[in-house]
C-alpha angles and dihedrals in degrees: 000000000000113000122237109261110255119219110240109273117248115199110283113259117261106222101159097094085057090047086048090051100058094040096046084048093059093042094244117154124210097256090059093047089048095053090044087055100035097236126112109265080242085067096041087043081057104052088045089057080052086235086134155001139254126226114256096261099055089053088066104049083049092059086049104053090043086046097237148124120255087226093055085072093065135066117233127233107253093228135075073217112083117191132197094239096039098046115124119241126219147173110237092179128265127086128274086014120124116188137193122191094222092174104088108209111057076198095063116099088237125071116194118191125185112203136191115195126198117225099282090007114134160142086277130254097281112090119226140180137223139222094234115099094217135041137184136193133181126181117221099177134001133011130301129198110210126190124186114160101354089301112119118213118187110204125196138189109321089009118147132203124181116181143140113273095203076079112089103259141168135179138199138188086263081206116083087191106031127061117235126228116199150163126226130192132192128187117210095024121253089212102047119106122271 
């Protein structure tokens, strides 16, 4: 079976200072941002050490309980041309997971994500929900397990899945063995400014 190429591995983004930040300007301590997000302050003193990373649901409630945005934690390409060279990494949350932000305007009404997903990475078992009202997702390579209320969805090669994302959802590499390569869409962004 040939593998999907993978594109060359930038560091991961660090995100925890600007985690730390917000936290530190609304007077919050750790103890309060780890009960909001239901996660011990040892955790939330890791992530903002940037030693490790959240799933992608406890990012969120992180960004809730700081108020804030999850784009707001990464920094935008300067183009409407994204190359693939110049493309900006994140960390959206969840393990085995690397992300790129491939829409170039966080102000834009549209978010595009390119993922690749290492045999067993994911968003984490926890479902979430986000504040978009459409996603889309397409599989290039591999396979993709999908779960949005309680109903599973395994996606292949050239597989498409549209649904809302205020549903509680998760997702997985559905292959223990093979990477996944997908594409993932959001209108209006999760990321954008509110």
């Amino acid at each position: 079976m040939v593998r999907p190429l993978m594109s060359p591995l930038r560091p991961a983004p660090r995100f925890g200072s600007r985690l730390r930040t917000a936290r530190r300007d609304r007077g919050l301590t750790t103890q309060q941002v780890a009960e909001a997000a239901g996660v011990t302050k040892g955790f939330i003193a890791q992530i903002e050490r940037d030693e490790t990373s959240p799933s992608v649901a406890t990012l969120l409630r992180m960004c809730d309980a700081l108020g804030i945005e999850v784009g707001s934690l990464f920094a935008s390409p300067r183009s409407d041309l994204v190359r693939v060279s110049d493309r900006t990494r994140i960390d959206f949350g969840g393990n085995g997971v690397t992300d790129w932000l491939l829409s170039p305007n966080p102000d834009i009404p549209l978010q595009v994500l390119y993922s690749e997903i290492e045999p067993g990475g994911g968003g984490g078992d926890e479902a979430y929900t986000l504040s978009a009202d459409h996603e889309f997702v397409f599989v290039i390579s591999g396979a993709l397990r999908v779960t949005v209320s309680d109903v599973e969805h395994v996606l292949g090669p050239g597989d498409a899945l549209t649904f809302s994302p205020r549903e509680r959802h998760t997702w997985a590499n559905a292959s223990a063995t093979e990477p996944a390569t997908v594409l993932w869409v959001m209108s209006p962004s999760a990321y954008a400014r509110r």
